[in-house]
C-alpha positions, 0 to 999 in steps of 0.5 A: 865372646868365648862361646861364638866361635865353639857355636860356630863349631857346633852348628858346623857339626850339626848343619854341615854345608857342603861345597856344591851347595855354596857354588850354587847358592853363589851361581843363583843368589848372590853372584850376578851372574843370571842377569849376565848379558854375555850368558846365552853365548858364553860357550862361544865367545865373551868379549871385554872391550872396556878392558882394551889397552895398548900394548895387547898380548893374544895367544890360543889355550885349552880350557873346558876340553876345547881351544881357545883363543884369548886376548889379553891387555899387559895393564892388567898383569894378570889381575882385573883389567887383563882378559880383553876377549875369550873365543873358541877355536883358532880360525882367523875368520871366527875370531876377528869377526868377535874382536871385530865387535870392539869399536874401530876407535879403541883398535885403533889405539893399540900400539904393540901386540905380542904373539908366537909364530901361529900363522892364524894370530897373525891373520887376525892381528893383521884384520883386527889392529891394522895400526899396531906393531906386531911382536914375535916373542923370542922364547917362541924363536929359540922354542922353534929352534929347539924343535928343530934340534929334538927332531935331530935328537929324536932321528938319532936315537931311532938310528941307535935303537936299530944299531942296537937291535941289530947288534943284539941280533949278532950277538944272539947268533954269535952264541948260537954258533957258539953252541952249536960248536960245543955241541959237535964238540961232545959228539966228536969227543965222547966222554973218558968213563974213567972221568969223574967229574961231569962236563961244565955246562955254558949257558948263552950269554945276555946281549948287553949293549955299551956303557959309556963312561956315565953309566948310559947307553947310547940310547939312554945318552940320548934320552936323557939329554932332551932336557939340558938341549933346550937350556943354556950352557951356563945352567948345566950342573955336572952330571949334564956337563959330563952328559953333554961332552959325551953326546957332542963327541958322539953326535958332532951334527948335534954340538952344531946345532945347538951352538947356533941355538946358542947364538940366536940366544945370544942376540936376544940377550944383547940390548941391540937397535934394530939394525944391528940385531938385523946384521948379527941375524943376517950373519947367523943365516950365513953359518946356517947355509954353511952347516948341513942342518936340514931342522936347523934350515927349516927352523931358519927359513921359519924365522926368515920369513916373519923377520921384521916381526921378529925384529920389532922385539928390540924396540921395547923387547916385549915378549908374550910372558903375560900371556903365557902367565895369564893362560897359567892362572886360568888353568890352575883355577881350572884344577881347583874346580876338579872339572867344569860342568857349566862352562858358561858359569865358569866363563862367568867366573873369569871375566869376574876374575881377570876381566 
């Protein structure tokens, strides 16, 4: 019994197989993928209407350098049973003509579909599943409302690059008079031949821009603060905190902005009915007309106008994290292969995975 795994070893050494050859001996021998009936479009599109269910999740990745557009079933938990379709592109038109393809019966049966504020995954939601309810995830509607505040972010640090520049442009003329002084001042006064000791030479002096009470600059305030903007209050350690009181006593516009994020996300963790999620979001439209916000009323008027899908989160608070989990999975396994040179065998492989 001792002496099988030491042969084990040795014939390792003596035929070592390599990877390549056990992906292809797989591919043509002992996977069954040559008699795959979806292999001649795989490139373009698969399609799984066995795995459909009721309550679906759809959104748009990139895998094999293009976009995709993949619906999923929420059974499935990102096991076997999960991917329903995978279709290139985004088009609405292209993508429900493949959905299309699953019987009017089984579509019919779909209850809930979760997706983000794309305008294409709602066309095709709309086309292909007339009957169910569509869901706006909420993480996408606090996400939209963060851009909002990054492009706020990003405006003001632009205006303290330019206040810094300009700033480093006066001091770099202040020290040329400065210079230009002392060297009248030598002309006017020439040196005693008595004197010994030479005259001490002053050398211009570096702009250096303020440091705030942190150790940052203006600009290094605003750069590092992408991150703590986009968390909740209750998850900043003390470097952030102190990052934060600085950046708000700055930016009063910015401590606005991000106190209404922080109301839309406290509508989301309450555990409301639909009509009193309704007035609390109708009452947060009230402070927004009152600020001067002009990201924050783009990102409002973005929500405004999917309302009641966005409201329909509070009938079984389902968000799209399956999918976001499901497109996490395919492009880890993605990494692992260390590039795809048969994209319709590695399609192959995620219908055998998660199909």
């Amino acid at each position: 019994m001792d002496s099988l795994p030491l042969t084990a070893a040795l014939l390792g050494k003596l035929f070592p197989i390599k990877g390549s050859d056990i992906e292809r001996y797989y591919k043509h021998h002992l996977s069954d993928y040559e008699v795959w009936t979806q292999k001649e479009h795989a490139t373009d599109w698969v399609l799984l209407p066995e795995n459909i269910g009721e309550y679906l999740s759809i959104d748009e990745t990139q895998l094999c350098e293009e976009v995709y557009t993949i619906l999923s079933n929420k059974a499935g938990h990102g096991g076997q049973g999960t991917v329903i379709a995978i279709v290139k592109g985004t088009k609405a038109d292209a993508v429900s003509r493949i959905l299309m393809m699953i019987p009017e019966s089984d579509r019919a049966k779909v209850k809930e579909i979760t997706m983000d504020f794309s305008d294409s995954m709602y066309s095709i939601a709309k086309q292909c599943f007339p009957k169910a309810t569509i869901v706006i995830d909420c993480f996408h509607i606090v996400k939209r409302l963060c851009e909002g505040l990054e492009e706020m972010r990003l405006r003001f640090k632009r205006l303290a690059q330019v206040e810094n520049k300009k700033a480093a442009v006066a001091f770099a003329q202040n020290e040329a008079r400065k210079a230009r002084n002392r060297q009248y001042y030598r002309r006017k006064h020439k040196k005693n031949p008595k004197e010994t000791r030479g005259r001490k030479r002053i050398r211009r002096q570096k702009y250096k821009p303020l440091v705030l009470s942190n150790g940052d600059t203006k600009v290094e305030l605003l750069t590092r603060s992408r991150n703590l903007l986009s968390q909740s209050g209750d998850k900043w350690g003390e470097h952030k905190k102190e990052r934060a009181r600085l950046l708000f006593d700055l930016y009063p516009q910015m401590q606005e902005g991000y106190s209404l994020i922080c109301k839309v996300r406290d509508i989301f963790k309450r555990k409301l009915t639909i009509d009193e999620a309704k007035h609390r979001l109708h009452e947060w439209y009230k402070d927004v007309n009152i600020c001067t916000l002009r990201e924050i009323k783009a990102a409002r008027d973005c929500i405004k106008s999917r309302e009641a899908e966005v409201l329909n989160y509070f009938i079984n608070r389902a968000t799209n994290a399956s999918a976001e989990s499901l497109n996490s999975k395919m492009k880890g396994f993605r990494a692992q292969l260390h590039g795809i040179a048969d994209i319709p065998f590695f399609m192959y492989r995620i219908c055998t995975i998660f199909g």
